[in-house]
C-alpha positions in Angstrom: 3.3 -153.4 8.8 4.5 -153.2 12.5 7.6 -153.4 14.1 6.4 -156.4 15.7 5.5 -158.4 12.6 8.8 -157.3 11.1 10.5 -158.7 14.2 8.5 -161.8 13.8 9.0 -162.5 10.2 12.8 -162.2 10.2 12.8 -164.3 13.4 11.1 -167.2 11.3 13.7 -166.8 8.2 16.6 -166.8 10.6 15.4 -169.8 12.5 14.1 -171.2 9.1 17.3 -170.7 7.5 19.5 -171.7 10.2 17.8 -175.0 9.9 18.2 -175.7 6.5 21.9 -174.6 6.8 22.8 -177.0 9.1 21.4 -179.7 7.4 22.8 -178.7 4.2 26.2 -178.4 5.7 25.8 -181.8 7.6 24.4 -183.5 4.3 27.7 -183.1 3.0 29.3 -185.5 5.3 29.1 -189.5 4.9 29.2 -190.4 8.3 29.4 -187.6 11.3 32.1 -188.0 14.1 31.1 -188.9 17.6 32.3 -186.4 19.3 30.4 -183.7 16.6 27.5 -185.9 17.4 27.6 -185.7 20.7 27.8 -181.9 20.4 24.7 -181.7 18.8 23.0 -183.8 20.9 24.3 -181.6 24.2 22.7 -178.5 22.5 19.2 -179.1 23.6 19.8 -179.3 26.7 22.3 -176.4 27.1 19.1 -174.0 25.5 17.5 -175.6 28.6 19.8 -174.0 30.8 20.4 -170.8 29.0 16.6 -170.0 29.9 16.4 -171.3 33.4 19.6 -170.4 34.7 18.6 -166.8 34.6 15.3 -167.2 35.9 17.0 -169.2 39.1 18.9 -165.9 40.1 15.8 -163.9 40.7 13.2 -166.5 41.4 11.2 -166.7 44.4 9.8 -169.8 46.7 7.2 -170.8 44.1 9.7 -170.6 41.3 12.1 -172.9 43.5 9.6 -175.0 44.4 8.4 -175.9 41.3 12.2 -176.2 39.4 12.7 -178.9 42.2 9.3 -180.5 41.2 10.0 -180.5 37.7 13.9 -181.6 38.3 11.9 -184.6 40.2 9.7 -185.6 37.6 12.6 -185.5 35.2 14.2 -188.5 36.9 10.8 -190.6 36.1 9.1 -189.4 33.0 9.5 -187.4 30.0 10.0 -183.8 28.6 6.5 -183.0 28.3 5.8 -184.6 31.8 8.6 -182.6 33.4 6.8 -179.2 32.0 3.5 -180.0 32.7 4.6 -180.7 36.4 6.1 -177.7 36.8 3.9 -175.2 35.1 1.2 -176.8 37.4 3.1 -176.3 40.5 4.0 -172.6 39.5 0.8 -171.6 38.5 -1.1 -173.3 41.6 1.5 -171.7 44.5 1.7 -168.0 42.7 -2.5 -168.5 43.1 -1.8 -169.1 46.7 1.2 -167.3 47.3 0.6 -164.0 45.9 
């Protein structure tokens, strides 16, 4: 097999196993503490940031543009919305832009 496949297959145990170990280890608890709670619930949105933080520093007008599009539609609709909005907006000003 390739490197690639290797890299992919122990990717999907990691993430599969990191999964189940949180769950296993959260099982264990009756009830779960707020602020633990409200940890977990922050880490969505800090995996949000981790990828478009760095994508910010070197992005260009149509990058920008379509951040503040998707930032817009995130006030009013959903996750999905918010991505759709943006990916349109990207992929329409790079066809112009370029």
């Amino acid at each position: 097999m390739s490197t690639t496949v290797w890299i992919i297959l122990a990717a999907a145990v990691a993430t599969y196993l990191t999964r189940v170990g949180g769950h296993l280890v959260l099982s264990r608890f009756e009830t779960v503490h707020p602020r633990v709670e409200a940890g977990l619930n922050a880490v969505p949105a800090a995996v949000l940031t981790t990828l478009v933080a760095p994508a910010m520093l070197t992005a260009g007008p149509a990058e920008w543009i379509a951040l503040a599009v998707g930032g817009l539609v995130a006030l009013r609709g959903g996750l999905l919305t918010m991505f759709l909005a943006g990916a349109a907006v990207l992929i329409v000003l790079r066809q112009f832009m370029a």
